[in-house]
VOLO-131756 format. One record per residue (C-alpha): y, z, x. Coordinates in Angstrom, 2 decimals. Last residue first. Layout:
! residues N
@Y Y; Z Z; X X
...
! end
This chain:
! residues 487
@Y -3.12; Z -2.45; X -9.98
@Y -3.95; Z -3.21; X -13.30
@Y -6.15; Z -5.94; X -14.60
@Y -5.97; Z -8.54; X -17.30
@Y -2.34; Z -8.58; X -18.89
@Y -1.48; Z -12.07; X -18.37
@Y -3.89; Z -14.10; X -19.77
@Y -5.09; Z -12.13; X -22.56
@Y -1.33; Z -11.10; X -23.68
@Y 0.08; Z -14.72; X -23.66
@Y -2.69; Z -16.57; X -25.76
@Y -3.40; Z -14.13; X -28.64
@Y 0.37; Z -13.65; X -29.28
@Y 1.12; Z -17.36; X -29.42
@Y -2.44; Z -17.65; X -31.35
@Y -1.29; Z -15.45; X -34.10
@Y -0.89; Z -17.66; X -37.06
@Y -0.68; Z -16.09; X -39.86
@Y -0.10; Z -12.34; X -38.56
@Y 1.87; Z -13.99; X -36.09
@Y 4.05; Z -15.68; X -38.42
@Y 4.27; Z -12.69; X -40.94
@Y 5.40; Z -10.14; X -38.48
@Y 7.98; Z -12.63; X -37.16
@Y 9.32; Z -13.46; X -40.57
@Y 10.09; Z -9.30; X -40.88
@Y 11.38; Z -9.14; X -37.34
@Y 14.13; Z -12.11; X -39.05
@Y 14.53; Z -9.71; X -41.97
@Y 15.63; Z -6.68; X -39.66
@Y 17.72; Z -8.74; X -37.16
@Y 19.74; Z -10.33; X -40.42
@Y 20.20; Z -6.67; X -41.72
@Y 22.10; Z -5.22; X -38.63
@Y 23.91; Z -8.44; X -38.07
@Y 25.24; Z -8.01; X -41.68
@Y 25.70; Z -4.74; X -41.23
@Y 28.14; Z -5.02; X -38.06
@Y 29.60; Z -8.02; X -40.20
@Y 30.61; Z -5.67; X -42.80
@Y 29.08; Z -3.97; X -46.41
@Y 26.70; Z -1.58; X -46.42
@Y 24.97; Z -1.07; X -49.76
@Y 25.30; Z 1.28; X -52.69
@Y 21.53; Z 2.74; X -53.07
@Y 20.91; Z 3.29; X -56.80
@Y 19.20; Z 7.35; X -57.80
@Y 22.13; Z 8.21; X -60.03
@Y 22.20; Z 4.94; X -61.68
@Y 18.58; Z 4.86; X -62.35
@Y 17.11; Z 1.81; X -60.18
@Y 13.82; Z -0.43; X -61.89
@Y 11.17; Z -0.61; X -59.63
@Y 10.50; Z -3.15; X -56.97
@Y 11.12; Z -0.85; X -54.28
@Y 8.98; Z 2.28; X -55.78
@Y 6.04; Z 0.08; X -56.05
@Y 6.62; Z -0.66; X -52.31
@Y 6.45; Z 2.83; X -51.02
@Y 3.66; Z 3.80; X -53.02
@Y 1.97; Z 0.98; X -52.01
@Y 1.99; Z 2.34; X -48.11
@Y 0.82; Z 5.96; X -49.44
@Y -2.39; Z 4.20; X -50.95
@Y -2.68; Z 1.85; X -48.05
@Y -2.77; Z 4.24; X -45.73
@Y -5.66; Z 6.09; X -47.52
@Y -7.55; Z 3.09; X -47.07
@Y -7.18; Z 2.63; X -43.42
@Y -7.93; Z 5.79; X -42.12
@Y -11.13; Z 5.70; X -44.07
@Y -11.73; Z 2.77; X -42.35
@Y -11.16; Z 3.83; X -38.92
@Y -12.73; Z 6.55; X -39.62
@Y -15.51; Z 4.88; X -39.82
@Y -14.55; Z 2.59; X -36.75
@Y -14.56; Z 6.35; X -34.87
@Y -18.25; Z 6.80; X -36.60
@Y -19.48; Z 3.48; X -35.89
@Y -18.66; Z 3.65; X -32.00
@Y -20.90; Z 0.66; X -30.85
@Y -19.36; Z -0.65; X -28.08
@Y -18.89; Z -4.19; X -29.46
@Y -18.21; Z -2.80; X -32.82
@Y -15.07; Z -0.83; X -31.64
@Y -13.97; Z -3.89; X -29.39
@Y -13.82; Z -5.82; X -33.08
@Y -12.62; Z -3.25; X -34.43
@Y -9.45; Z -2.50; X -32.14
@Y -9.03; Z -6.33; X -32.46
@Y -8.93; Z -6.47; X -36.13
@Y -6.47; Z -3.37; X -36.14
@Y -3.90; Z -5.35; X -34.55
@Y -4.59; Z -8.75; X -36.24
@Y -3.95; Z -7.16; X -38.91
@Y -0.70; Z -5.74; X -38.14
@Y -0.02; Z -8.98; X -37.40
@Y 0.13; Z -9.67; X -41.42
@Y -1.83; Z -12.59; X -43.06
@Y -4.26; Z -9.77; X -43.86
@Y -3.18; Z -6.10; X -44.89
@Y -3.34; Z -3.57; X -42.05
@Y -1.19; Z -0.89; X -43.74
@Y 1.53; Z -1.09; X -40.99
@Y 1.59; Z -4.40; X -41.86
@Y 1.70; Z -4.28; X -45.48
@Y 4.43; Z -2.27; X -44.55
@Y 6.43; Z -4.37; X -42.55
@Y 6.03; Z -6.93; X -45.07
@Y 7.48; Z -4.59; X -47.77
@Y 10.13; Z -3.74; X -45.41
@Y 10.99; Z -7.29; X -45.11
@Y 10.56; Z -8.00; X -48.96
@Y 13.30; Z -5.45; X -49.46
@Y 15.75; Z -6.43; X -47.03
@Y 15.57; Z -10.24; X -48.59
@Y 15.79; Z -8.37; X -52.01
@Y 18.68; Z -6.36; X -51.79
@Y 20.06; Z -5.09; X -54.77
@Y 16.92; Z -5.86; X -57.10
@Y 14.83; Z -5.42; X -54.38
@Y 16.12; Z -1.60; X -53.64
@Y 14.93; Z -0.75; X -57.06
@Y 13.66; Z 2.73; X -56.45
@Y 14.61; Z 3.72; X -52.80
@Y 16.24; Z 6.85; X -53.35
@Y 12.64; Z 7.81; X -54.71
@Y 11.30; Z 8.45; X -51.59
@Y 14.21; Z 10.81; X -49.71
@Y 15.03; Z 8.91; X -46.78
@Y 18.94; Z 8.21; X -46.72
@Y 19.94; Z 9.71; X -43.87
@Y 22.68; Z 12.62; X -43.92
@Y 25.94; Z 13.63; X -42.89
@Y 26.96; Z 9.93; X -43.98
@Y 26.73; Z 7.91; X -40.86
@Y 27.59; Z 4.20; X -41.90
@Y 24.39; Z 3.01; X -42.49
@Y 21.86; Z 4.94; X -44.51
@Y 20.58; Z 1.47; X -45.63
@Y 21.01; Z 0.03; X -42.32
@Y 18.99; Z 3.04; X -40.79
@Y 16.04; Z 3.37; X -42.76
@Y 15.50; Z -0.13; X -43.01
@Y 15.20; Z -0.20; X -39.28
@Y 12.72; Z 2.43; X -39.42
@Y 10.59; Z 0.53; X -41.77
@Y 11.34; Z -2.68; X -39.89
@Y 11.23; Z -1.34; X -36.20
@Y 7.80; Z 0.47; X -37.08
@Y 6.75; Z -3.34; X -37.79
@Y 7.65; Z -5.54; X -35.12
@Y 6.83; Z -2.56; X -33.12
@Y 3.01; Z -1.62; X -34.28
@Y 2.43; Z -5.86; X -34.25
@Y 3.33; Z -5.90; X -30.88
@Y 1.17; Z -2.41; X -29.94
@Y -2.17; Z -3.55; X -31.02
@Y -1.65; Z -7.13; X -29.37
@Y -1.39; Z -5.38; X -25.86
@Y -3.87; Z -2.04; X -26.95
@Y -6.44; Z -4.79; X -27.67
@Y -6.05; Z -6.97; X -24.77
@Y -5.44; Z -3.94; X -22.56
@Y -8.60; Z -2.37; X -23.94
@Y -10.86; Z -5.65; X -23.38
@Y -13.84; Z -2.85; X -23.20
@Y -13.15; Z 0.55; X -22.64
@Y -14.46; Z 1.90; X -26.37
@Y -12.24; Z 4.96; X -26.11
@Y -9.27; Z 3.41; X -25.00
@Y -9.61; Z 0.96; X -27.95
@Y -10.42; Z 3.96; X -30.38
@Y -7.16; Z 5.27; X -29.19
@Y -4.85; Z 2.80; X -30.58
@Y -5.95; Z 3.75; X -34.39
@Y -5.31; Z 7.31; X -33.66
@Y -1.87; Z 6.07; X -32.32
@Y -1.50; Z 4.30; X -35.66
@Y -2.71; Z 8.20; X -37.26
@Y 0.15; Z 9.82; X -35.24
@Y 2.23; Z 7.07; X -36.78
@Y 1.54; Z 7.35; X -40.52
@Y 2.82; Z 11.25; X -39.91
@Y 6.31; Z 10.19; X -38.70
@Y 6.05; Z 7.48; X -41.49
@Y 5.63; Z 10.19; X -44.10
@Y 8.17; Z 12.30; X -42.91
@Y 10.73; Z 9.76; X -42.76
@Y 10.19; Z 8.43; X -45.99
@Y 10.39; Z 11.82; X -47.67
@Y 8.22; Z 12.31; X -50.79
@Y 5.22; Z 13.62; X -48.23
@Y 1.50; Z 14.26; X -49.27
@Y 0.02; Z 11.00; X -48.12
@Y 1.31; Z 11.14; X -44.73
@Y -0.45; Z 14.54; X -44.22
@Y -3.95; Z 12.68; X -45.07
@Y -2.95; Z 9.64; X -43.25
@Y -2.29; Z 12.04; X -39.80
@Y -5.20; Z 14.21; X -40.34
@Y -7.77; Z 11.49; X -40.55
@Y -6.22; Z 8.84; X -37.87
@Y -5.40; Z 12.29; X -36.24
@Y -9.10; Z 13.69; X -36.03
@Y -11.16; Z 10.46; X -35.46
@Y -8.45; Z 9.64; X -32.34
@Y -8.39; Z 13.00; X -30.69
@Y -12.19; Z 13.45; X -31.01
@Y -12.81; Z 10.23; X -29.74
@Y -9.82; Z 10.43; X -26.56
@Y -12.30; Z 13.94; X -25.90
@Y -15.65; Z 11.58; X -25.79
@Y -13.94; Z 9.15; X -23.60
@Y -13.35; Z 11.95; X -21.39
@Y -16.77; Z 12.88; X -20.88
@Y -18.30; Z 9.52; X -20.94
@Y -16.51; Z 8.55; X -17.61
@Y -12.30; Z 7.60; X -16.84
@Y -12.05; Z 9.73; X -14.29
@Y -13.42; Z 7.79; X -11.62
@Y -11.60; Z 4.55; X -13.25
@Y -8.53; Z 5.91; X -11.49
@Y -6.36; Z 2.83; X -12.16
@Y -7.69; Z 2.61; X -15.67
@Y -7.08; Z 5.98; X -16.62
@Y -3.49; Z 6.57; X -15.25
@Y -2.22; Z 2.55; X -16.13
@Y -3.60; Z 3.29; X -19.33
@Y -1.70; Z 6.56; X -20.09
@Y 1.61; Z 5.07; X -18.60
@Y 1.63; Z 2.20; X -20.99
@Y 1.09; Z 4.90; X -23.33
@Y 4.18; Z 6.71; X -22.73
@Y 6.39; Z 3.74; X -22.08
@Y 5.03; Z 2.70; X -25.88
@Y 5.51; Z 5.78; X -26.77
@Y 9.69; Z 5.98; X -25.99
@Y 10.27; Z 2.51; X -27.41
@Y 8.96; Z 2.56; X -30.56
@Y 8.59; Z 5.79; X -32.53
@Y 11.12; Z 7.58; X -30.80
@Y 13.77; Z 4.87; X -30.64
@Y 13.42; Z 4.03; X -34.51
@Y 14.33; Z 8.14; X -34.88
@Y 17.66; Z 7.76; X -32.79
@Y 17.86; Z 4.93; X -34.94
@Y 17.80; Z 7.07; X -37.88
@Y 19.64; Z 10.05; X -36.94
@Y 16.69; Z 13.15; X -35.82
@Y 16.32; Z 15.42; X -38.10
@Y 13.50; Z 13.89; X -40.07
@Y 11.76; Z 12.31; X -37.13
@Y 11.51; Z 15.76; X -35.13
@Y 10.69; Z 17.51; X -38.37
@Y 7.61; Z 15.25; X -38.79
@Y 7.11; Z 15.42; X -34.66
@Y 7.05; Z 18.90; X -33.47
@Y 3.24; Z 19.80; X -34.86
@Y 1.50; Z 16.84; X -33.77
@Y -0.61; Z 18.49; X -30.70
@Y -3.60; Z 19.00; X -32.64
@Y -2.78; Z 15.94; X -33.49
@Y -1.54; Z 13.08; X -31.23
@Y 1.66; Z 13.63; X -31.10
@Y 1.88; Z 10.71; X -28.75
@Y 4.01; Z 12.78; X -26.06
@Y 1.55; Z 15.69; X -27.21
@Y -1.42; Z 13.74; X -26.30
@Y 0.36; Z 13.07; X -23.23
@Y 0.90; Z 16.12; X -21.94
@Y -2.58; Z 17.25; X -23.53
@Y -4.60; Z 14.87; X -21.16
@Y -2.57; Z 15.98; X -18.03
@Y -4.62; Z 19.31; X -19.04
@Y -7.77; Z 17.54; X -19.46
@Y -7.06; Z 15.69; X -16.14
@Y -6.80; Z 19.03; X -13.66
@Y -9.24; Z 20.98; X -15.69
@Y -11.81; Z 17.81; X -15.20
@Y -11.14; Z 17.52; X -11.77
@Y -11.11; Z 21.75; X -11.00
@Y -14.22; Z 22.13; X -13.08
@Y -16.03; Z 19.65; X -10.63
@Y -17.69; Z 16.46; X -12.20
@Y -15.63; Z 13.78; X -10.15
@Y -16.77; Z 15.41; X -6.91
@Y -18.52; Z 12.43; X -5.30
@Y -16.44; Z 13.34; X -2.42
@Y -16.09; Z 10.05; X -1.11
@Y -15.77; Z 8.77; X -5.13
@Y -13.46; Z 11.33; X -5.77
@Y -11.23; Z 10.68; X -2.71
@Y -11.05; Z 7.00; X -3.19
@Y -9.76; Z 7.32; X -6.62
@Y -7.50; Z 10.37; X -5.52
@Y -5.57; Z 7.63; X -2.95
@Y -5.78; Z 4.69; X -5.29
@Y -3.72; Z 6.76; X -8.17
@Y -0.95; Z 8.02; X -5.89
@Y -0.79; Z 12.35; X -5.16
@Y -3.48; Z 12.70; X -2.89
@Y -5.00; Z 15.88; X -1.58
@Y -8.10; Z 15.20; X -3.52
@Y -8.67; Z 18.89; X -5.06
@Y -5.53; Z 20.26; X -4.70
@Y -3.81; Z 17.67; X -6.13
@Y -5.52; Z 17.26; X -9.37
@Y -5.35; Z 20.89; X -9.94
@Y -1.15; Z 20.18; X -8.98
@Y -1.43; Z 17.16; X -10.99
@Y -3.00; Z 19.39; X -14.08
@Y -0.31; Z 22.08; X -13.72
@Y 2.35; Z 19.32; X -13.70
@Y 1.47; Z 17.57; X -16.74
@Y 0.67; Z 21.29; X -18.58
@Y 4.50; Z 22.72; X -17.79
@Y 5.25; Z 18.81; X -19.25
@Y 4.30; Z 19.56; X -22.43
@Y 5.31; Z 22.99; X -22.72
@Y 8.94; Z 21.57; X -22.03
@Y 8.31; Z 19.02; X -24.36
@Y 7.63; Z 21.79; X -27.18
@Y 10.89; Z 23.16; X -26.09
@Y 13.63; Z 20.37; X -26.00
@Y 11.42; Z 18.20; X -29.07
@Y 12.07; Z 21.61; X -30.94
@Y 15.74; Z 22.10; X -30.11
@Y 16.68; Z 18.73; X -30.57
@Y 15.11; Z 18.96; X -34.04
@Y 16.57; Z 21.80; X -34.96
@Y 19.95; Z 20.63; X -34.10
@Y 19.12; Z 17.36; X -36.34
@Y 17.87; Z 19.69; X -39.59
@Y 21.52; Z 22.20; X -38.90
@Y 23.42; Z 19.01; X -38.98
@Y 27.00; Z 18.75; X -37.76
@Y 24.99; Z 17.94; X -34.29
@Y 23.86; Z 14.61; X -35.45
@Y 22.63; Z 14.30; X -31.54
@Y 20.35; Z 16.47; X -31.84
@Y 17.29; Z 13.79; X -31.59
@Y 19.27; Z 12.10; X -29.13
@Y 20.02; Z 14.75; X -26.92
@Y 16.92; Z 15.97; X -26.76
@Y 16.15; Z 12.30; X -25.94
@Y 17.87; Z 11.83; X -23.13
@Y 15.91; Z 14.34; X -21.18
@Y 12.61; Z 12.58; X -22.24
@Y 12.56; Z 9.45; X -20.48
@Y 14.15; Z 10.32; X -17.57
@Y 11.10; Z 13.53; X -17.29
@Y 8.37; Z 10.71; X -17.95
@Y 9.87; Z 8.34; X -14.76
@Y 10.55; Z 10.98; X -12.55
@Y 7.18; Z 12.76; X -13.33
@Y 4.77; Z 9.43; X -12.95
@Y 6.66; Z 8.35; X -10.21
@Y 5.52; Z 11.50; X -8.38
@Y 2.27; Z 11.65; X -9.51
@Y 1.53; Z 7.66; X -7.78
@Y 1.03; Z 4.23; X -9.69
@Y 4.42; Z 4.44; X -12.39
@Y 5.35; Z 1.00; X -13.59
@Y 4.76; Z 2.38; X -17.10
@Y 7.08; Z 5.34; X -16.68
@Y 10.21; Z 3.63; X -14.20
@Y 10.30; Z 1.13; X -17.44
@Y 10.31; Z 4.38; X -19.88
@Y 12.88; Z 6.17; X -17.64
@Y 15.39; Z 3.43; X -17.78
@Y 14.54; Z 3.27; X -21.72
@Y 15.82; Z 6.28; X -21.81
@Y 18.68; Z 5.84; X -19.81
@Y 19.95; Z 3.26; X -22.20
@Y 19.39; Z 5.44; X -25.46
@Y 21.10; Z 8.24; X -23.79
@Y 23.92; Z 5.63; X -22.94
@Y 24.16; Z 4.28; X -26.82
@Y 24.76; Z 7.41; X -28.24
@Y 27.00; Z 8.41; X -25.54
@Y 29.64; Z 5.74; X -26.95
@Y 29.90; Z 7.92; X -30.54
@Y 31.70; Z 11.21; X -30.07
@Y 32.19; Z 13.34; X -32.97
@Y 32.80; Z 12.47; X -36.66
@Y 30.52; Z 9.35; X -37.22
@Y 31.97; Z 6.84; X -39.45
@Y 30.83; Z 3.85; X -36.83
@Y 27.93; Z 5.37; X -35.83
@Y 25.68; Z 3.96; X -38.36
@Y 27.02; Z -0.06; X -37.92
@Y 26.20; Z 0.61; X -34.34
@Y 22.87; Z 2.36; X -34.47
@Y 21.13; Z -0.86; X -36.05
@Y 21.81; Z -3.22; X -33.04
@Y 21.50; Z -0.10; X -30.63
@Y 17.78; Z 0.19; X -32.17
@Y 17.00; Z -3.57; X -31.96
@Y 18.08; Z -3.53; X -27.76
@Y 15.91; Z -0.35; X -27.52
@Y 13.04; Z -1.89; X -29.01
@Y 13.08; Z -5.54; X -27.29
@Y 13.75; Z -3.92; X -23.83
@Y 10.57; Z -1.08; X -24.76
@Y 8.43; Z -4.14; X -25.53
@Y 9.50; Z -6.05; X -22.60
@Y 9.36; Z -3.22; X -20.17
@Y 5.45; Z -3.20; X -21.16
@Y 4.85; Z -6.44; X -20.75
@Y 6.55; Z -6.65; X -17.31
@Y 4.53; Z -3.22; X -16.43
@Y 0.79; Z -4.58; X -17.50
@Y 1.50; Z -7.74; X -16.04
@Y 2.02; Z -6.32; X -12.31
@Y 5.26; Z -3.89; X -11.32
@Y 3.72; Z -1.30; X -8.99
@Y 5.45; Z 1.42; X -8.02
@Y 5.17; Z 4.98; X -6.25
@Y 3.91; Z 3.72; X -2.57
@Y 6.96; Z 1.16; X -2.22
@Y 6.98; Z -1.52; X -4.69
@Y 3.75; Z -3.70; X -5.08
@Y 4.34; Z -6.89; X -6.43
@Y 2.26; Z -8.46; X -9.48
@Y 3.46; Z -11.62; X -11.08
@Y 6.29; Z -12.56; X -8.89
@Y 8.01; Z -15.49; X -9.85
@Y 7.08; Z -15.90; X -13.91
@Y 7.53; Z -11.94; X -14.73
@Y 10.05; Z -11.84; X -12.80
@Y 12.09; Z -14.83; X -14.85
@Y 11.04; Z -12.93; X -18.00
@Y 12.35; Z -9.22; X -16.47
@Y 15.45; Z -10.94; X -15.69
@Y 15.61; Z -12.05; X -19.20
@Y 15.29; Z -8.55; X -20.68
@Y 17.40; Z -6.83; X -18.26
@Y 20.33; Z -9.66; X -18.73
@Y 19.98; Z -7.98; X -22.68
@Y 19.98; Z -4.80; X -21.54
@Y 22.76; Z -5.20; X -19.53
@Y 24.71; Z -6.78; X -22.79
@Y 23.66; Z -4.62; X -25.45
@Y 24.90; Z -1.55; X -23.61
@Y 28.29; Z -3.44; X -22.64
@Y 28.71; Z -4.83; X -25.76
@Y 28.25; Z -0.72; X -27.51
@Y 31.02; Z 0.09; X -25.17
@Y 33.20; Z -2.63; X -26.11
@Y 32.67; Z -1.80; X -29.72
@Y 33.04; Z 2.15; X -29.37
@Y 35.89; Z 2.13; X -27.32
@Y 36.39; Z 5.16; X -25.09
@Y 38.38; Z 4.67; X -22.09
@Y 37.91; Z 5.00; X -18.68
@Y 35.14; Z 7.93; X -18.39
@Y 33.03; Z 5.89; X -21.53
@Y 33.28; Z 2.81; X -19.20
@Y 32.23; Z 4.50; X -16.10
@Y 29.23; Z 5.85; X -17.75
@Y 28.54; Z 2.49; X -19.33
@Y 28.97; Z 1.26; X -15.80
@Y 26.27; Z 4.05; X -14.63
@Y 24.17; Z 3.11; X -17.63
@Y 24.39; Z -0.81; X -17.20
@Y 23.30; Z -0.36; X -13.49
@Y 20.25; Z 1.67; X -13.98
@Y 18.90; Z -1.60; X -16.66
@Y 19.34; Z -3.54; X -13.83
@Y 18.02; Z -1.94; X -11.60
@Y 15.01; Z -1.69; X -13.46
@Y 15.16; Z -5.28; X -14.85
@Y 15.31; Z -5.74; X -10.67
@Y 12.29; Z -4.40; X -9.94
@Y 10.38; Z -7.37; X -8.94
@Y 12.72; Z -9.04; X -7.45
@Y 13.88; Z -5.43; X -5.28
@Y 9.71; Z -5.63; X -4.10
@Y 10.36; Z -9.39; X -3.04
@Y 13.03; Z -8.57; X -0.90
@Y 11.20; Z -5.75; X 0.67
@Y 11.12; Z -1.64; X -0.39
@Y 8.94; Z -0.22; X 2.45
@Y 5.68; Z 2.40; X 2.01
@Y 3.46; Z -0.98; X 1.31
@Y 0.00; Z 0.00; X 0.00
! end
């Protein structure tokens, strides 16, 4: 492994550098003069040269080690894609919210920014230490974030919450690498690869102490359940886009990171383990659609759909067969469609109003006022609920399909039963949008060019969730050829 940054290493990480470079200016910006347009163009603006610079990369250097802490291969260029595309949507739909918001509104946009700095550092991660700086920039910013409606005693709550259950979080990450440590006496990926198989130790308490407890940092970064608890009243307290970020952009870094771990220190990644990733999988797709089904409020009921989606993405990591092919096409159709619902959330609620807009029956009628929003979120849904003709079928098709290969009936089982109780909660959501609207209960729409950009991004994600689902062979034909091995 190369210990010195070269040319071709700064290539490679330049939608890093990039991305650094639009939160120090938007630092210098917010010190100059605040400006909440101009700000928010800056934002959108580096992100957006991140995005393409991480395209051109992509196509000139493929896979480039840089320094012993990074590697940015396939695996990281897709991944910084999907958290680009997310964060870029989010501070689309944040700026039409903030714009009636009583206390400052430019930082908004540079927590989101940094971030999504520390979710690309996160997936590109190879070595402990990159693995740290990467998760702990990711999740500073968003304590702020989720508090950020600070006028709120539900959004304080929720900062406070993410700020101390994370905490716990990451006291188990660091116990584990230290275990970890100990034991091999390497800190990158390679290096306690090669010491576990020299030693032939992977079976030791201290190993499998050392990984199970690394296990529940990111379970709980997932909210995988037991480890759920913070992330219902997280999602409800949190502003809307701030809660779009969450669910998108922050775990996808976070399980981008998980496979890179596992699959890069194969050693660990034997029947024992695979039988704990079951457990957690069969018990949130279950717990999380059964908790979802009981909630009134739209936020709550998503938060809880997406532990059970991450239950869903599990089963691939479980079976270990074409996971990053499944986990790849698994998690586009998961963010064309959490952006939607979450998205919807927002523009709806949009400008800030003290509160979101997300009790259930708020929603009653919203075709009838909006119907090109309407039949997006309906799509989205449909989506979420694995309906055909939708990507998000294609999603869970290819979960199953590796499922059945390996033979894991019971996790595909619940996979099912998963599945069908989603749908019930799903097409409760719709029937209430095609309803007919009491007057006291009617949504009063938005109205502006902010909002009308907002809305126009949320319909065209809509079309794109559709056109993959139909015909998905764009999809099918870039992740399986690019995303075949980590390094």
């Amino acid at each position: 492994m190369s210990t010195n940054l070269t040319s071709d290493g700064i290539i490679a990480f330049i939608p890093i550098i990039v991305a650094a470079t639009t939160a120090t200016l938007g630092m210098l910006g917010i010190a100059i003069k605040r400006d909440h347009f101009w700000n928010t163009t800056l934002m959108l603006g580096g992100l957006t040269l991140a995005l393409i610079s991480s395209v051109w990369a992509w196509q000139y250097l493929p896979t480039e080690a840089v320094t012993d802490l990074f590697i940015v291969d396939a695996h990281a260029h897709f991944y910084m894609l999907a958290i680009l595309i997310a964060t870029i949507a989010c501070i689309i739909l944040a700026y039409p919210y903030m714009q009636s918001h009583s206390g400052n509104r430019e930082e908004l946009y540079l927590l989101m920014v940094l971030a999504a700095t520390g979710g690309m550092v996160l997936v590109c991660s190879r070595h402990f230490a990159g693995l740290f700086i990467g998760l702990e920039l990711l999740s500073i910013p968003m304590y702020g974030l989720a508090a950020y409606s600070f006028q709120r005693s539900h959004s304080l709550e929720a900062g406070i919450k993410y700020l101390l259950l994370s905490a716990v979080a990451t006291a188990f990450l660091l116990f584990g690498m230290a275990l970890l440590y100990a034991h091999t006496g390497q800190l990158s990926y390679a290096g306690i690869e090669q010491a576990l198989q020299a030693n032939n130790s992977v079976s030791t308490n201290l190993v499998w102490t050392g990984t199970s407890m690394m296990l529940v940092a990111f379970a709980f970064k997932l909210s995988l359940v037991p480890f759920h608890l913070w992330t219902p009243d997280v999602y409800e307290g949190a502003p809307a886009p701030v809660t779009a970020f969450l669910a998108t952009a922050s775990k996808i870094a976070v399980i981008g990171a998980l496979l890179r771990f596992l699959y890069t220190v194969p050693a660990l990644n034997s029947e024992y383990l695979r039988e704990v990733l079951a457990i957690l999988a069969g018990i949130s797709i279950i717990g999380g659609n059964l908790l979802a089904l009981l909630q009134t409020n739209v936020k709550r009921l998503l938060a809880f759909s997406s532990i059970a989606h991450f239950g869903y993405l599990l089963i691939a990591l479980v079976a270990s067969q074409q996971v990053l092919v499944a986990t790849g096409i698994y998690i586009s159709a998961y963010l064309l469609a959490t952006l939607t619902t979450f998205g919807t959330i927002a523009y709806v609620s949009s400008p800030y109003q003290g509160t979101d807009i997300e009790e259930l029956d708020r929603y009653q009628g919203l075709f009838w006022h909006s119907p090109y929003l309407a039949t997006a979120l309906t799509v989205a849904l449909l989506s979420l609920a694995g309906i055909p003709l939708t990507a998000g079928f294609i999603g869970k098709f290819y979960v199953m399909f590796v499922g059945v290969n390996t033979a894991h009936w019971w996790l595909l089982g619940t996979l099912v039963i998963g599945t069908v109780i989603g749908i019930a909660y799903y097409l409760r959501i719709i029937t209430t949008l095609y309803v007919t609207a009491s007057s006291t209960n009617q949504i009063r729409l938005p109205i502006g060019w902010n909002h009308t950009i907002s809305g126009a991004m949320l319909i065209i994600i809509g079309i794109l969730v559709i056109l993959l689902g139909a015909y998905p062979q764009p999809l099918l034909i870039i992740i399986p050829s690019t995303i075949t091995n980590l390094g």
